[in-house]
C-alpha positions in Angstrom: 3.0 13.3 131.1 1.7 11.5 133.8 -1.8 12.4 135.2 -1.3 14.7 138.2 -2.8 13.9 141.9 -5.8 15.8 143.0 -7.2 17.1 145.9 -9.8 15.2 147.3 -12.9 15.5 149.2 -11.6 13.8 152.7 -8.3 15.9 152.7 -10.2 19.2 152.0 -13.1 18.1 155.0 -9.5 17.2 157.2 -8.4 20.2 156.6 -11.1 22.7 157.0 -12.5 21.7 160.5 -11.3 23.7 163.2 -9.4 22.5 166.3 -6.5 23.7 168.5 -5.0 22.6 171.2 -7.5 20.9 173.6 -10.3 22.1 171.8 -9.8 19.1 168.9 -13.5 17.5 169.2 -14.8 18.0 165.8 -11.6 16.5 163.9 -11.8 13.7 166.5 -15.6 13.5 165.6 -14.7 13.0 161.4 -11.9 11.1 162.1 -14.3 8.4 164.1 -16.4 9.0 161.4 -13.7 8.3 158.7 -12.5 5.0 160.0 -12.8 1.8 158.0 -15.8 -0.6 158.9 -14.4 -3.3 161.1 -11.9 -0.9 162.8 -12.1 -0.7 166.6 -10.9 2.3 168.5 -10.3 3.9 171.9 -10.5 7.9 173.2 -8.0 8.5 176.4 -8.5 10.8 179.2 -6.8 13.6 177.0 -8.7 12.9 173.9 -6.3 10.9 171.9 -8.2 8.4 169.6 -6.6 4.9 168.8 -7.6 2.7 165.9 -6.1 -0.2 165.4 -6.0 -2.9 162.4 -7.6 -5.7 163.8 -11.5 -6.6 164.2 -12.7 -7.1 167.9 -12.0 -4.6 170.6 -8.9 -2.9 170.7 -7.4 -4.6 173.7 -5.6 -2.7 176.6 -2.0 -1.6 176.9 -0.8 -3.9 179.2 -2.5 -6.8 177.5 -0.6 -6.4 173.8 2.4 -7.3 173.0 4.8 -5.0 171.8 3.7 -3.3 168.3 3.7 -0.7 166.1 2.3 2.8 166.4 1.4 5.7 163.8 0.4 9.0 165.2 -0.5 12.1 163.3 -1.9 14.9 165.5 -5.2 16.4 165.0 -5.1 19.9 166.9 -4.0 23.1 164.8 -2.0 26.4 165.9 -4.9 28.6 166.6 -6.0 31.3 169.8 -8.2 31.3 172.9 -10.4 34.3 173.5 -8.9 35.9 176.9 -11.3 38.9 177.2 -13.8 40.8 175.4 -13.1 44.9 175.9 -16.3 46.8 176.6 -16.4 47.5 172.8 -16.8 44.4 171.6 -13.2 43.6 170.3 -11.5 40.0 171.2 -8.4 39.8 173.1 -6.8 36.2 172.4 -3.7 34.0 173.4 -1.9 32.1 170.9 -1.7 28.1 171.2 1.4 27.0 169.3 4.1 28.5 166.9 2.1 31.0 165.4 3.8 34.2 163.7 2.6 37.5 164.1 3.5 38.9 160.9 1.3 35.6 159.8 -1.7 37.3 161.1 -2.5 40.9 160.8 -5.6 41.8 158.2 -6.7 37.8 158.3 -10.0 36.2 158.7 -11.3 34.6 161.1 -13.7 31.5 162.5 -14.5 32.4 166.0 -15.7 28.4 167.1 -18.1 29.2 170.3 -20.6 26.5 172.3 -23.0 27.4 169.3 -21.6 27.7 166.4 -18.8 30.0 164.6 -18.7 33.8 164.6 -16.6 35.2 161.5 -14.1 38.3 162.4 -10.9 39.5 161.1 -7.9 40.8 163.4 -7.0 44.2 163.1 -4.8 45.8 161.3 -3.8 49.9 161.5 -3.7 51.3 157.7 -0.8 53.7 157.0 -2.8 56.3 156.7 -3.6 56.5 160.4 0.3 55.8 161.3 1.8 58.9 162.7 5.6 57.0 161.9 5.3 55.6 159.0 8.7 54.0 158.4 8.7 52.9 161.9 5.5 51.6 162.6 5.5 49.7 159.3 8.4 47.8 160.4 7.2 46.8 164.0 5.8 43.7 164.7 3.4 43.4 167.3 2.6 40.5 169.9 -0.2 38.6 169.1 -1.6 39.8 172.8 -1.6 43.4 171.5 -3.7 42.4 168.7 -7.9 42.6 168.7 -10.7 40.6 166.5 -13.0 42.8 165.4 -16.4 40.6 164.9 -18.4 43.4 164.4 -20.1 44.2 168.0 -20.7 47.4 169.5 -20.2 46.2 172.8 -19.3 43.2 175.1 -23.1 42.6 175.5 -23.4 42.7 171.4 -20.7 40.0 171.9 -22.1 37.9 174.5 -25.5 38.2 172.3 -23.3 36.2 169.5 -22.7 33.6 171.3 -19.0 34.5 172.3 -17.4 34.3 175.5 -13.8 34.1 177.1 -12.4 30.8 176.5 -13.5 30.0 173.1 -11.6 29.7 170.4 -10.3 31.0 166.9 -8.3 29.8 163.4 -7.3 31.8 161.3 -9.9 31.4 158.0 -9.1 28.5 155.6 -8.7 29.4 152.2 -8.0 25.2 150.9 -7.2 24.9 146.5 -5.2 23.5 144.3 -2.0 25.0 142.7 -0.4 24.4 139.5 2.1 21.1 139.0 0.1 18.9 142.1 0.2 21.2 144.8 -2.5 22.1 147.4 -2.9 24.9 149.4 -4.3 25.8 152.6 -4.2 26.6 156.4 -3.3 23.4 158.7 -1.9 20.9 156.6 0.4 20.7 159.5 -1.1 17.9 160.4 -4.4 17.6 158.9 -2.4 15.7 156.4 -1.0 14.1 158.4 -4.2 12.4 159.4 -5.2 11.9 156.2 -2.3 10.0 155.7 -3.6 7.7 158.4 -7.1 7.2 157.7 -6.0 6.6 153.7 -3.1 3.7 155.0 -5.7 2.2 157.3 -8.3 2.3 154.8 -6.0 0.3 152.4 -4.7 -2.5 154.8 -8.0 -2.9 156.0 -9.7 -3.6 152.1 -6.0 -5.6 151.5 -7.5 -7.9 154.5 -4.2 -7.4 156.4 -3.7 -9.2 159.4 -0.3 -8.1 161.1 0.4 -10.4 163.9 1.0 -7.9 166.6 -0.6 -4.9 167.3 -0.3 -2.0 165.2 -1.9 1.2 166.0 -3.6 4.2 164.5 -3.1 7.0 166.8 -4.6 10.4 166.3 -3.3 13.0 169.2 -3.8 15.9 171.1 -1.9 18.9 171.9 1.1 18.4 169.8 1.8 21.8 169.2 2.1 23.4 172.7 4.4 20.5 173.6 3.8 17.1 172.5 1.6 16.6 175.2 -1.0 13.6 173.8 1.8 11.6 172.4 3.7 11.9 175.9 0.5 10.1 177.2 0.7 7.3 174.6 4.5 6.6 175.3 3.9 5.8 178.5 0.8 3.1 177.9 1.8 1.7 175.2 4.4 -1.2 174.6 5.8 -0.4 171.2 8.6 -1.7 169.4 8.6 0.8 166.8 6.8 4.2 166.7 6.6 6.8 163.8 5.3 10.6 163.9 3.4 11.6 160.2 3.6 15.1 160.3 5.0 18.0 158.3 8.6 19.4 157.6 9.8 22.5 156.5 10.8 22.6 153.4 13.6 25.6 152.1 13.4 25.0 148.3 11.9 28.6 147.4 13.5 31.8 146.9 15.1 34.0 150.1 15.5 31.4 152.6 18.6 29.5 153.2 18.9 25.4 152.0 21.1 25.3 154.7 18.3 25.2 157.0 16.3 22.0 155.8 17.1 19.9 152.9 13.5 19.1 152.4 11.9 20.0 149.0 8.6 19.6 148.1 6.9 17.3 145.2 10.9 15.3 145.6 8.8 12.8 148.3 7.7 11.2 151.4 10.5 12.0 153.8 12.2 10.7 156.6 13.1 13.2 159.0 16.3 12.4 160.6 17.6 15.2 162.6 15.7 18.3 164.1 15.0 19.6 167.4 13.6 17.1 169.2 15.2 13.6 167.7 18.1 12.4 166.2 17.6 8.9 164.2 20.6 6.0 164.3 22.3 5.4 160.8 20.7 1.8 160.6 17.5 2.5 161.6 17.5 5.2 158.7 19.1 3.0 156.3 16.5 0.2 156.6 13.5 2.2 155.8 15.3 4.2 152.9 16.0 0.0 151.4 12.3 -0.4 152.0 11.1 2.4 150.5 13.7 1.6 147.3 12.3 -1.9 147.4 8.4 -0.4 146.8 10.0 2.5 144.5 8.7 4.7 146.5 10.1 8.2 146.1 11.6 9.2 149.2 14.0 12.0 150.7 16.4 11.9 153.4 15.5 15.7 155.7 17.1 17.6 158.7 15.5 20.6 159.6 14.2 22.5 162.8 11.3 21.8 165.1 10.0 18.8 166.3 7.5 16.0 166.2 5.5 13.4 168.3 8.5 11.1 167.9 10.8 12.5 170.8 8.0 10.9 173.6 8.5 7.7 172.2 12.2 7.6 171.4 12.5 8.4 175.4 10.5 5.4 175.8 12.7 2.8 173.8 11.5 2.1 170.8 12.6 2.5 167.6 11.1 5.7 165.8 10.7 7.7 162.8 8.9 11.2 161.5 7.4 10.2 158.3 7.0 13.6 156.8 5.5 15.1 153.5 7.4 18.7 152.9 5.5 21.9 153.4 6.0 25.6 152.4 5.3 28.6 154.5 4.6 26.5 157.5 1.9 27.5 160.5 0.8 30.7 157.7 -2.8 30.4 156.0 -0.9 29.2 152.8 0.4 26.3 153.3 1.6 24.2 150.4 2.8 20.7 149.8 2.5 18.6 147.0 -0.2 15.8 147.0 2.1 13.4 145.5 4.6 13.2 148.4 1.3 12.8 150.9 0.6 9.7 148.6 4.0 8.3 148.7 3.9 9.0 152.8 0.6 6.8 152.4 2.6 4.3 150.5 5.2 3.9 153.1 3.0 4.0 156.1 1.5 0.9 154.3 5.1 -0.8 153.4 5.9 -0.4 156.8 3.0 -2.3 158.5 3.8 -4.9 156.0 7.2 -5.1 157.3 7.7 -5.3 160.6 3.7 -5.7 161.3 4.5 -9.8 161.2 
């Protein structure tokens, strides 16, 4: 048998810093970090960072020709603090998809000016229910939910360094599972940027010099609307333009495969229908010939949701979602198999090779 992928170090860093939706500093901070030697790069007004694979200065929009554009986005489905009660308990707003039956009895990372406070959101044990059968059935809104982080009072709070407008994930739990797989909160799209970072890294010790643009983008805000790569389809001039990001896969028992075809450890994906974008036939059918051509695995999705693709599409180019299928998506346990992130990485690379000039 074949020696199995593994985990490693710059996937589980990706994954395990904190950032939601306009609060995505510190994965903007390691991705800079993370970026080849050589590889120049831009941060916009909304904090999208650029790389792209050339040496010198990345040149402006209207300067480049028309070229080629990856994006992965960095922020994560996570809460703002809204108010601390007078007993010390945190009152938060959810930023993205985020499913309350996802969150009662988890841990959390409070992420303040200073530092992180741990807590947990609470959770009423049946023995304190007065209707059993109905209570345990009820879902709550994540607005009637509290983080408990262990103060007394709203002073006690204010003493740790938390305040209204800060924000919390849910605690990440990130190991490996039998047969390849990895588990862990915000692979939707940490991944995703992995894949990124790994493709660049490789093209840039291949010495590859495409001769128009092709960019590295890393977004903002992609999961309360899309909202960093609606910025970048309006400055850039792009003749091709592909979201790397998740997709829901169906493949386990009590959900419906009519749902999503996607199945994980079968491949990278393309991701041809969903909410947000429909793909033509002959766009499709060239990248499945070029990802036969590098016998890279590779699987043909529809499913729900959507990507940072639809901005672009709007804008004219051609586009793609290069996915990698995930289990149990926006939940603290994530899963996907590290071999289809590889083969994502694998085609991200074919691609640039292709129609990079």
């Amino acid at each position: 048998m074949d020696a199995l992928p593994r985990m490693d170090a710059l996937l589980e860093e990706l994954i395990r810093v904190p950032g939601i939706p306009g609060h995505e500093e510190q994965v903007r901070d390691l991705v800079q970090a993370r970026l080849p030697d050589g590889v120049s790069s831009v941060t916009d007004t909304m904090g999208n960072l650029v790389a792209q694979l050339t040496n010198g200065d990345v040149p402006g929009p209207a300067e480049a020709p028309s070229g080629l554009m990856f994006v992965a986005h960095m922020d994560e489905i996570g809460f703002l603090v809204t108010h601390v009660t007078p007993g010390g308990f945190l009152r938060v707003k959810p930023l993205g998809g985020i499913d309350p039956r996802t969150v009662f009895g988890q841990a959390v990372r409070v992420v303040t000016r200073d530092g992180e406070v741990p807590g947990v959101f609470t959770v009423t044990p049946p023995h304190l229910m007065r209707d059993r059968a109905k209570e345990m059935k009820a879902v709550p809104k994540i607005d009637e939910l509290l983080i408990d982080i262990g103060a007394e009072s709203a002073d006690d709070a204010a003493e740790l360094g938390v305040a209204v407008l800060d924000f919390a994930v849910l605690q990440k739990h990130v190991f490996e599972l039998a047969g390849g797989r990895i588990c862990g909160r915000a692979l939707d799209d940490r991944a995703g940027c992995y894949v990124l970072l790994r493709a660049l890294e490789r093209l840039v010790a291949e010495k590859a010099s495409p001769s128009v643009p092709v960019y590295f983008a890393f977004s903002v805000q992609e999961e309360v609307g899309l909202r960093g790569a609606q910025l970048l389809a309006r400055k850039y001039d792009l003749s091709h333009a592909f979201a790397i990001d998740s997709t829901s896969s169906a493949d386990w028992p009590g959900v419906d495969p009519a749902l999503s075809s996607a199945r994980v450890g079968a491949g990278a994906a393309l991701r041809v229908a969903d909410n947000a974008t429909v793909i033509p036939r002959a766009f499709r059918d060239e990248l499945r010939a070029l990802a036969e051509e590098h016998a890279i695995p590779l699987q043909i999705v529809f499913g729900g949701g959507g990507t940072d693709a639809r901005p672009f599409q709007a804008a004219g180019p051609h586009v793609m979602s290069l996915a990698f299928p995930v289990r149990y998506t926006h939940s603290a346990v994530e899963v996907a198999a590290l071999s289809d992130i590889e083969a994502t990485v694998d085609l991200v690379c074919a691609i640039v090779r292709r129609y990079g000039g």
